[in-house]
ZAMARGU-4260 file (C-alpha; in steps of 0.2 Angstrom, whole numbers, plus 5000, padded with zeros to 4 digits):
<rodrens>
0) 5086/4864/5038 | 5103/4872/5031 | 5116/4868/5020 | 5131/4878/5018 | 5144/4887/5007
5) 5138/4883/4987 | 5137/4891/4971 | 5122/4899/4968 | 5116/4886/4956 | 5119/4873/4968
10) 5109/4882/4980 | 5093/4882/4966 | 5096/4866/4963 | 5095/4859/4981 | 5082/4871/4983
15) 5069/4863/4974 | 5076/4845/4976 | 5070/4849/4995 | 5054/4853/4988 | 5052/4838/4979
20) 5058/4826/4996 | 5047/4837/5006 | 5030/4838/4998 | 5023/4846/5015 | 5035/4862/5011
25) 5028/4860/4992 | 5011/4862/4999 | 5014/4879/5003 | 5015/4894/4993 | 5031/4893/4983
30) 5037/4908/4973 | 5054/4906/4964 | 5070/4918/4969 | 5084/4920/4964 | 5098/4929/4973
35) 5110/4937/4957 | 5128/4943/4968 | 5145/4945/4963 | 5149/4933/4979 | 5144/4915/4985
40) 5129/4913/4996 | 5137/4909/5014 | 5122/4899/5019 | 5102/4893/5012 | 5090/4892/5024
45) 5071/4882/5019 | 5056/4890/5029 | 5039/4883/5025 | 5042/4881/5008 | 5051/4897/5007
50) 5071/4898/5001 | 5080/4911/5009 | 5098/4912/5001 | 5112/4924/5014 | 5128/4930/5006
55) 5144/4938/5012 | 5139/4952/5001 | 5127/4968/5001 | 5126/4968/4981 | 5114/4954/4982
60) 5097/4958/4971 | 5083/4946/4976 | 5069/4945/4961 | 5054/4937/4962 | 5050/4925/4944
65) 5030/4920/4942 | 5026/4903/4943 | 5016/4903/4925 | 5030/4900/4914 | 5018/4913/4902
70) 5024/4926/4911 | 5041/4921/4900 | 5050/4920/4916 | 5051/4940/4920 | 5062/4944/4934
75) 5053/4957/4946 | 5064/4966/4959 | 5057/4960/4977 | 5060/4975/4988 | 5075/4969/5002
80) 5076/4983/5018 | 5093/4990/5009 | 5083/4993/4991 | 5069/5003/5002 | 5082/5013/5013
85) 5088/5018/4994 | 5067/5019/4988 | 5065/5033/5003 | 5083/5042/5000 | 5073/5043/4983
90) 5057/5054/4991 | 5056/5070/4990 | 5050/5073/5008 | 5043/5092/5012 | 5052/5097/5030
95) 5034/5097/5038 | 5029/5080/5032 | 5045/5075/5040 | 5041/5082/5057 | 5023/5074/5057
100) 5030/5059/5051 | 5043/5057/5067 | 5033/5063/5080 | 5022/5051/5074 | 5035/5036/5074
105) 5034/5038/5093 | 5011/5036/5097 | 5002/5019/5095 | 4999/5014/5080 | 5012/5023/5072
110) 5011/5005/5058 | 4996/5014/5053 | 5001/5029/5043 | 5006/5029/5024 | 5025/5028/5020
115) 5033/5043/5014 | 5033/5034/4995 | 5015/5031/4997 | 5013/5050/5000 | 5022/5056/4986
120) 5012/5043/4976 | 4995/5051/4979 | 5002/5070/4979 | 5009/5066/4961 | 4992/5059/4956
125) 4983/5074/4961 | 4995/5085/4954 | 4994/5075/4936 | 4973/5076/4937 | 4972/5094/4942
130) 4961/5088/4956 | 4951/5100/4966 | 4940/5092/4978 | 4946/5077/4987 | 4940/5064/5001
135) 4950/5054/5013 | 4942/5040/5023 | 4955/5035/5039 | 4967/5052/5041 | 4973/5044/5056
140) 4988/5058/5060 | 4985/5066/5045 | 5000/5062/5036 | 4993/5057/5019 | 4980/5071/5020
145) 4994/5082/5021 | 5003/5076/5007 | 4987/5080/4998 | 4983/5094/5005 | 5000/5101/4998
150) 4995/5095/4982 | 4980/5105/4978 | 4980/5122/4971 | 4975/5136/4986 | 4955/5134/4982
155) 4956/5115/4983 | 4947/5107/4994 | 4948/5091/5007 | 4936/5081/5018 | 4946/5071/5031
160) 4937/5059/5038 | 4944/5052/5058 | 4935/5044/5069 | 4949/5045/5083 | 4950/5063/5091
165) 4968/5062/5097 | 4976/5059/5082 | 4965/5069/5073 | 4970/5085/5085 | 4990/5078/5079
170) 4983/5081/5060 | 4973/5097/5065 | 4991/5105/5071 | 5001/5099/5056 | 4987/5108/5043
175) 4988/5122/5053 | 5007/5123/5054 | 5006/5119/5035 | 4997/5133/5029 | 4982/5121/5024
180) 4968/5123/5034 | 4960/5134/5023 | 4959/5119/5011 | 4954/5104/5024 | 4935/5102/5030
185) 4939/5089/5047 | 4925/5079/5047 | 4927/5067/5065 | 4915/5055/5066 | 4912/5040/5058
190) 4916/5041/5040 | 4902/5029/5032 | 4891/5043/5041 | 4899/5058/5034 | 4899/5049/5016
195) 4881/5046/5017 | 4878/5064/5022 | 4889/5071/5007 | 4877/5064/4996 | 4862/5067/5005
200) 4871/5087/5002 | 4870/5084/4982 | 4888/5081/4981 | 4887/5066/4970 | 4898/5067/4957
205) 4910/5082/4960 | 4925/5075/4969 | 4939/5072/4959 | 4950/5059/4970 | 4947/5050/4986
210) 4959/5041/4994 | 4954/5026/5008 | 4963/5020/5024 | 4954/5015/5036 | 4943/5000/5044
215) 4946/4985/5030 | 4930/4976/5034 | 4923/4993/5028 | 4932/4994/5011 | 4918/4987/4998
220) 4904/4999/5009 | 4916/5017/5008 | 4919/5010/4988 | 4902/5010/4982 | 4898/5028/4993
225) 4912/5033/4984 | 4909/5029/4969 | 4894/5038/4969 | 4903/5053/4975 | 4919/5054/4963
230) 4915/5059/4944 | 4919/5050/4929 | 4937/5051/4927 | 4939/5052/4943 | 4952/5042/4954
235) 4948/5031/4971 | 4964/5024/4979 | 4963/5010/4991 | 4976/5004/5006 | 4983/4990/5013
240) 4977/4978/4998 | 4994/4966/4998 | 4990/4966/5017 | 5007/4960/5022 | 5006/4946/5009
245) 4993/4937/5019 | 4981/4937/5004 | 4990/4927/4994 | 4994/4914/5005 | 4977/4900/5006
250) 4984/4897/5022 | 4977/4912/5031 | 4960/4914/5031 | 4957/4927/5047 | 4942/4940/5043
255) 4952/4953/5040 | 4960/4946/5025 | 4947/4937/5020 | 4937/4953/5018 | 4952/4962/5009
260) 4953/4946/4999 | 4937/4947/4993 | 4938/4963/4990 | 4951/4963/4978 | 4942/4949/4967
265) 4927/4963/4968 | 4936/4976/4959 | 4945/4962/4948 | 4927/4961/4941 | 4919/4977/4943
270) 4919/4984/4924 | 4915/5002/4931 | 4934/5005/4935 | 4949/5003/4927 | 4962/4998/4941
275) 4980/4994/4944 | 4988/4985/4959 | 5004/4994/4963 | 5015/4984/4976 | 5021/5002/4986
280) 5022/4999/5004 | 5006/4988/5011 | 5000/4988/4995 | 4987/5001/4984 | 4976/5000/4970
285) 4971/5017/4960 | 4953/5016/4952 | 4948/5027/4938 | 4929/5027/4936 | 4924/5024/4918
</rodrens>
């Protein structure tokens, strides 16, 4: 449906009147947003369940209110394609980085590798703990592993895990154009195996950070070998835990998100780790093993 030019109270208020006519659009997921501009929205537009508000303006910033008015009705910026063109103008991108990335853009399954904001994330968060030996499950191109890689001091120390030989020959030729190969340890194979093995090695407990993007299903398994792996203090991040928003909506329920789901709830409860949900491109949550 679609009403035209109104205020933008108007368009709230017939927003959830529709709701209220229509309680197969109130079945759905609802969140509440507003659109704040200094012009009139042109046109509102209902889409199962979901109001999207145009305007003749590019000033508009849409926010995102909780449902639970004990939240006291805080206004959270929801990220719009111009507020993330800003969010990358914002990175402070290395040139190699840059060239991985866009040669990258052009293979299949270029969706796979970590936005450049993501990257700067988990160089930061090596940089603030000082870490020294590292493991990354799913290097895919080796975009975040660089990133890392860059990070560490010049005796740190990474195991990349890939099972996929042609991107990890892309990642092999960036570490070595990078200068970093000295501090990379290319593990291809499958990377529950390698884990395994690295404890077998009497490694447990001497990485500092580990960082995992690979197969979801797998996430709880590569946790819990990891957990063994990483010392206490140390810090586990995990990918793709927003999963394009298809966690929170009851209405998807393929095995995929069901598993990343459930995992979620899994760390919710698991007292060994403090954690935090940041919402940074697909979604990550950092761990800190207590």
């Amino acid at each position: 449906m679609r009403i035209g030019t109104a205020s933008s109270s108007l368009v709230l208020n017939r927003c959830f009147s529709i709701f209220a006519r229509e309680p197969s659009l109130s079945t759905a997921v609802v969140r509440r947003s507003l659109a704040i501009s200094t012009t009139r929205p042109t046109a509102f537009t209902s889409v199962r369940g979901k109001c999207w508000c145009s305007t003749t303006t590019t000033t508009t910033r849409p926010v995102v209110v909780a449902d639970d008015k004990n939240y006291g009705d805080k206004q959270v910026i929801s990220v719009t394609p111009a507020l993330y063109n800003y969010i990358l103008s914002n990175v402070r991108e290395p040139q190699i980085l840059r060239q991985l990335r866009e040669e990258t853009a052009s293979m299949r399954g270029s969706q796979m590798q970590v936005s450049p904001d993501q990257a700067q994330l988990l160089a930061m968060l090596v940089q603030i703990m000082g870490a020294q030996r590292c493991i990354e499950v799913g290097v895919y191109t080796g975009y975040s592993s660089l990133a890392i890689a860059l990070a560490l001091s010049e005796s740190g120390y990474l195991v990349a895990c890939e099972r996929d030989a042609k991107s990890l020959d892309v990642a092999k030729k960036y570490y070595e154009l990078a200068g970093v190969v000295h501090k990379v340890d290319v593990r291809h194979g499958l990377a529950a195996d390698t884990l395994k093995s690295l404890i077998l090695n009497g490694e447990a407990c001497s990485y500092d950070f580990a960082f995992v993007d690979a197969e979801k299903k797998m996430n709880q398994e590569y946790f819990e070998m990891l957990m063994q792996l990483v010392r206490t203090g140390g810090v586990i991040v995990i990918d793709n835990v927003l999963w394009h928003g298809k966690v929170a909506d009851p209405m998807v329920n393929d095995t995929k998100t069901v598993s990343i789901r459930n995992f979620n709830q899994r760390l919710m409860e698991d007292d060994r780790v403090s954690i935090s949900m940041v919402p940074i491109g697909d979604g990550m949550t950092i761990c800190r093993k207590r």
